[in-house]
PLY file of the C-alpha trace (Angstrom):
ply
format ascii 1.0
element vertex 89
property float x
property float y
property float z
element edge 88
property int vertex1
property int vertex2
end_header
-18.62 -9.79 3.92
-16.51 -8.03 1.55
-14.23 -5.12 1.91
-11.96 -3.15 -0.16
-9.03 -1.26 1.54
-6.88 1.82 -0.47
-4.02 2.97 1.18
-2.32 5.91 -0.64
1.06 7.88 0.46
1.39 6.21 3.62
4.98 5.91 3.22
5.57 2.91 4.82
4.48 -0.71 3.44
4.52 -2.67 7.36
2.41 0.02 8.51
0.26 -0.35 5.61
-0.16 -3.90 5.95
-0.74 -3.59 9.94
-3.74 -1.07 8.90
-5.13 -3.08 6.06
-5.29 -5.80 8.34
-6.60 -4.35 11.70
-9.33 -2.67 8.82
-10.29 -6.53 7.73
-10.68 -7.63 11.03
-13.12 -4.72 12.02
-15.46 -6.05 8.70
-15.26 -9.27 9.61
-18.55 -9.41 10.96
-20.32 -6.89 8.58
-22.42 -8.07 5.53
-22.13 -6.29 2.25
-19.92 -4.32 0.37
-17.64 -2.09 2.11
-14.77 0.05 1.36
-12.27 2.26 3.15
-9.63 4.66 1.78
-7.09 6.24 3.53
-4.98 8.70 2.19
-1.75 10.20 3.39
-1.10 14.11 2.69
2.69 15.70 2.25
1.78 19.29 3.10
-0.01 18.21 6.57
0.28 15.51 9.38
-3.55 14.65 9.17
-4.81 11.59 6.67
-8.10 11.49 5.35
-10.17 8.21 5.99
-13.54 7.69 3.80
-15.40 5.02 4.62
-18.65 3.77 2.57
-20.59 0.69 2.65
-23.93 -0.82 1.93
-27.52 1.75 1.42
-25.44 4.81 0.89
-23.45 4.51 4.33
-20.47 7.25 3.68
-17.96 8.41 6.69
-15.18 10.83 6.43
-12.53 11.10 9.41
-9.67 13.09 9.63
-6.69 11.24 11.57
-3.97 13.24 13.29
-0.94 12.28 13.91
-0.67 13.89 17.07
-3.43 12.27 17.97
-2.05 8.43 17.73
-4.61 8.68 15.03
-2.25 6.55 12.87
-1.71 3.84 14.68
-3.44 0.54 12.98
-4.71 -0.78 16.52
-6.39 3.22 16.25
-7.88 3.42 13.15
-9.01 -0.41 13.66
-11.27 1.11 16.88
-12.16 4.22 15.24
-13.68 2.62 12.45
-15.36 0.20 14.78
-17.14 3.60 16.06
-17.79 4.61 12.22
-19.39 1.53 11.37
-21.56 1.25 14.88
-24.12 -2.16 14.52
-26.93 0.32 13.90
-25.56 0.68 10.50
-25.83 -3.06 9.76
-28.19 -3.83 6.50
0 1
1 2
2 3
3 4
4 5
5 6
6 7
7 8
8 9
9 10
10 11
11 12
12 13
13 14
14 15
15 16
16 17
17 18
18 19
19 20
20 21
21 22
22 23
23 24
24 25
25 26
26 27
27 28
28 29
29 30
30 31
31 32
32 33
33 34
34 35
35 36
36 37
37 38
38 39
39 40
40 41
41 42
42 43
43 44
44 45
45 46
46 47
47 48
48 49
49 50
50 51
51 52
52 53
53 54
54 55
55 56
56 57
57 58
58 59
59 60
60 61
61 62
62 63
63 64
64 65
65 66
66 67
67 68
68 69
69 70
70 71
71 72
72 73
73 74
74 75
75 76
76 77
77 78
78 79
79 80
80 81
81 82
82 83
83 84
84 85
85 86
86 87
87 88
């Protein structure tokens, strides 16, 4: 198992450690390589989340905030969805 996590302008470094964490657990189970960025935007409320992993497995999201979208126990489930155990190599 291996996974990268990129958090850019999140604005808050808790939060961002909450995410990356909640992220890691959600891979802990996986095999290969995996990676998710999330990135924050200052003209809208939405971030964008890309998620890519092993045999060309790529995922975009976009999480509102309106939503509860960024919440870490959120994106933790939602990319438990993304990464469904079909996808498994």
């Amino acid at each position: 198992m291996g996974v990268t996590v990129e958090l850019q302008n999140l604005g808050d470094a808790e939060l961002c450690r909450d995410i990356s964490a909640r992220i890691e657990h959600a891979f802990s189970d996986r095999q290969g390589e995996w990676r998710v960025s999330i990135t924050g935007s200052r003209a809208t409320e939405n971030w964008e989340m890309r998620v890519e992993g092993p045999n060309g497995f790529e995922r975009s999201y976009s999480l509102a905030s309106s939503s509860g979208e960024h919440e870490p126990e959120a994106i933790g489930e939602l990319v438990l969805k993304l990464v469904s155990p079909a996808t498994q190599p």
